[in-house]
N, C-alpha and C positions, 0 to 999 in steps of 0.2 A: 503549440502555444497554449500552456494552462491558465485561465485565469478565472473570474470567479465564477460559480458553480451557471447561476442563470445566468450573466453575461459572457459565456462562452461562446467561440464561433460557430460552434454546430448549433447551441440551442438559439442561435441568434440568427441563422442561416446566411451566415458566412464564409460557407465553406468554398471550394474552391477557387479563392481569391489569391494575392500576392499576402504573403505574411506581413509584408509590412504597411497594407493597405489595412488590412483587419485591425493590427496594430493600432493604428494612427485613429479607426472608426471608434471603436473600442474605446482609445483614451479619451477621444473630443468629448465623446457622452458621458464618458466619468467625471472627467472636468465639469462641464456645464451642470452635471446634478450635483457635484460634491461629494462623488463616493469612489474618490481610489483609493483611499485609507481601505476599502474593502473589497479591492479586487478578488484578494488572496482568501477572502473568508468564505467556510462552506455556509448553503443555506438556512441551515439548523441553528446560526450563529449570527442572525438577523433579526430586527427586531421588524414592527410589522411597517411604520415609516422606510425605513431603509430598502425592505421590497417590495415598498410602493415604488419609489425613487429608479429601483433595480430592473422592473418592469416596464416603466417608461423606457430606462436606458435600451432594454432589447428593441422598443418599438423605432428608437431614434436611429440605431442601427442600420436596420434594415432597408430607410430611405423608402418607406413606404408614400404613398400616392395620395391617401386618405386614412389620417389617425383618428380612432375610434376611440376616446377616453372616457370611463365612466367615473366620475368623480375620482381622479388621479392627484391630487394633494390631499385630500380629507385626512388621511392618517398624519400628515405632519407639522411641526410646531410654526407658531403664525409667523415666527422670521422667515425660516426657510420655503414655508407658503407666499410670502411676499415676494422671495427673491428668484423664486421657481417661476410665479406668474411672468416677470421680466422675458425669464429665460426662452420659456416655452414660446413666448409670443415674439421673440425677436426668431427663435427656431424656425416658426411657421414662416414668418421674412425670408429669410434666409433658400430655406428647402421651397418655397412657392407651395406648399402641400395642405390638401386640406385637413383644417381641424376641426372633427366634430364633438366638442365638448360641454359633456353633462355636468352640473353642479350645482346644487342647491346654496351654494355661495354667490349672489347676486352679486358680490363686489368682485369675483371670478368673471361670471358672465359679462357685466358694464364694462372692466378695465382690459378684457381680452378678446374678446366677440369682434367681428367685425360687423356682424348679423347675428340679433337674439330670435332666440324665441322662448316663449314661455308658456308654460305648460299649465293645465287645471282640470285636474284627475286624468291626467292620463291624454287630454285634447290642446293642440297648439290653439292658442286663445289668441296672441299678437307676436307677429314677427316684426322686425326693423333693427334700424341704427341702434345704439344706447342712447343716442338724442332721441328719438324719434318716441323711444319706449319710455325715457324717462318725462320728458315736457309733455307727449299725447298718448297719456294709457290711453288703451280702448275703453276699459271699463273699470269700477269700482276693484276687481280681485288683482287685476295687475298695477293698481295704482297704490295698493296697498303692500304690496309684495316686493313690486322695484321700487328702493330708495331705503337708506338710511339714516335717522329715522323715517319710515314711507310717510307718504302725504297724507295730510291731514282733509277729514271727510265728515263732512256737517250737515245738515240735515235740513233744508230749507225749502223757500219761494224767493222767486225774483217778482217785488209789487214795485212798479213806478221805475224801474231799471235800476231797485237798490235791492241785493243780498239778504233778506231777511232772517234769521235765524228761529226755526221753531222750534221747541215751546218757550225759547230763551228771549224771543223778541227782541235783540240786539240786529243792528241792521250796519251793512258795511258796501263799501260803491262798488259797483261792478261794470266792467267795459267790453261788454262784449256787443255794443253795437245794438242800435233800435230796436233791426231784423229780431235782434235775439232774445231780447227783453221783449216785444210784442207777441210773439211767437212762443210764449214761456211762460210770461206772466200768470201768477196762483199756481200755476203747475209743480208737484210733488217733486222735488228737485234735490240733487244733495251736491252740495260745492266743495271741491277740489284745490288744498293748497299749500304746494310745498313748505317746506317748515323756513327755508331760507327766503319765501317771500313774505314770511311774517315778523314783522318791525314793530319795536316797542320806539312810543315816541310819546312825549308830552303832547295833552291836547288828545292825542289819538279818539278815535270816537267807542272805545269799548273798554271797559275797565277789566281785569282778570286778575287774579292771584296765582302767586309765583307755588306752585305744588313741586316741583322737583330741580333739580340743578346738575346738569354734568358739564363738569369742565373735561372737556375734550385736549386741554393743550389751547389749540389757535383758535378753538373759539368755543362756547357753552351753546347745551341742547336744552332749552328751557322747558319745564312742563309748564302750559297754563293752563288755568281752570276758572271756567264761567258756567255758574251754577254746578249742576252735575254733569259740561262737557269739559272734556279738556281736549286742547291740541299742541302741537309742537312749535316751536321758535327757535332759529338757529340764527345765535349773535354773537357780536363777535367776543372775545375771552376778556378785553377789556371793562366790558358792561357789570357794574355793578351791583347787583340782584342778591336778594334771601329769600328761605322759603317761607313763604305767604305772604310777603311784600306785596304789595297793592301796585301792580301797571298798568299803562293803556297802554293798546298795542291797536295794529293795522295790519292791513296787506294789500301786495300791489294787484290792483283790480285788474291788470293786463295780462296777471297770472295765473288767473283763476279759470278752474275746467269745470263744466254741468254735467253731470251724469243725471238720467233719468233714475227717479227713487224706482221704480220698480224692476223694472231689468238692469238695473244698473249700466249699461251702456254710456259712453260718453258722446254727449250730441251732437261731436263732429263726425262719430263714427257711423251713429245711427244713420236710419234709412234707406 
């Protein structure tokens, strides 16, 4: 049985099987990647996506125990990256087989993982959930790394159990309990908060200017800018905004994380 040059049963280590077992392994992995249109083509006559895709296909083959993948979509266009992430992860269902996979695509790692970890030069910094990783970074580097756009990171004191902002001296409520505000208070601190807990709202206690605007489709990534900080807002597509329009905005104080300013560590992690 000839078929394409790398998905061949020999280089696939398929060999002494029922033909029509090989057959059958062969096609299901050409189906699910979308490459029988190139069974028949030699490798010379591949483009460098397609023997990403072709590569994968020998590893799906073989029914291996543990796939080893080093950034295996990077070469391909974001449709069929999107629809490969499905694939693969309903694959891994399917086969029960572990997948250990590298990628500097965080939205790879979040929607496929079932356990992250993330890396900073070369050292596991924090492992967990995609919940786990995304609501409690450890520290300032993974809080800026998981999320799109990552969380926003200010530079304060907690005095009296309010968020202070320095050198901007806007101040915003924070809920994290007596303990934590006693235990805090004046101390070098920098605050942690997703762009989706930050709300423009009439009244709000902070004013900012509207500095950039992406419409996303279902909803807009605001830039705002208070004096020379700016952080992020994610509202919904509805919301009516220009750039440099004058808002007040908030955020839900129940979602706010403390990192210590000097190590950056986050203080539920510390100690």
């Amino acid at each position: 049985m000839r078929r394409l040059s790398t998905l061949t049963p020999s280089s696939s280590g398929l060999t002494g099987g029922p033909d029509a077992e090989i057959k059958d392994r062969v096609d299901r992995a050409a189906r699910t990647l979308r490459i029988e249109h190139l069974l028949d083509r030699k490798t010379d006559r591949l483009s460098g996506g397609e023997m990403q895709r072709v590569s994968i296909g020998r590893a799906i083959v073989r029914k291996p125990r543990v796939f080893l993948m080093d950034e295996p979509l990077s070469a391909l266009d974001a449709k069929l990256r999107e629809a490969l992430r499905t694939e693969l992860k309903n694959l891994q269902i399917q086969l029960g087989a572990t997948f250990l996979f590298v990628t500097h695509d965080q939205m790879e790692a979040m929607s496929m993982g079932d356990k992250v970890g993330v890396l900073n030069h070369g050292r596991i910094v924090q492992t967990g959930t995609p919940h786990e990783i995304y609501n409690n970074p450890r520290d300032t580097y993974v809080a800026s790394f998981v999320g799109s756009p990552p969380m926003n990171l200010i530079d304060g004191r907690l005095v009296n159990g309010r968020a202070v902002m320095a050198p901007l001296n806007f101040e915003l409520p924070f809920s994290g309990g007596a303990k934590a505000s006693s235990a805090t208070d004046g101390r070098p601190l920098v605050f942690g908060i997703r762009p989706e807990d930050v709300y423009l709202e009439s009244g709000a206690p902070v004013e900012a200017r509207v500095h950039d605007v992406e419409n996303h489709g279902v909803e807009k990534i605001l830039t705002l800018r208070v004096g020379d900080t700016t952080l992020r807002a994610t509202v919904p597509a509805r919301t009516d905004v220009a750039i440099e329009q004058p808002v007040r905005f908030a955020w839900n104080p129940d979602k706010v994380v403390l990192f210590d300013k000097g190590s950056g560590v986050s203080l539920r992690h510390a100690g």
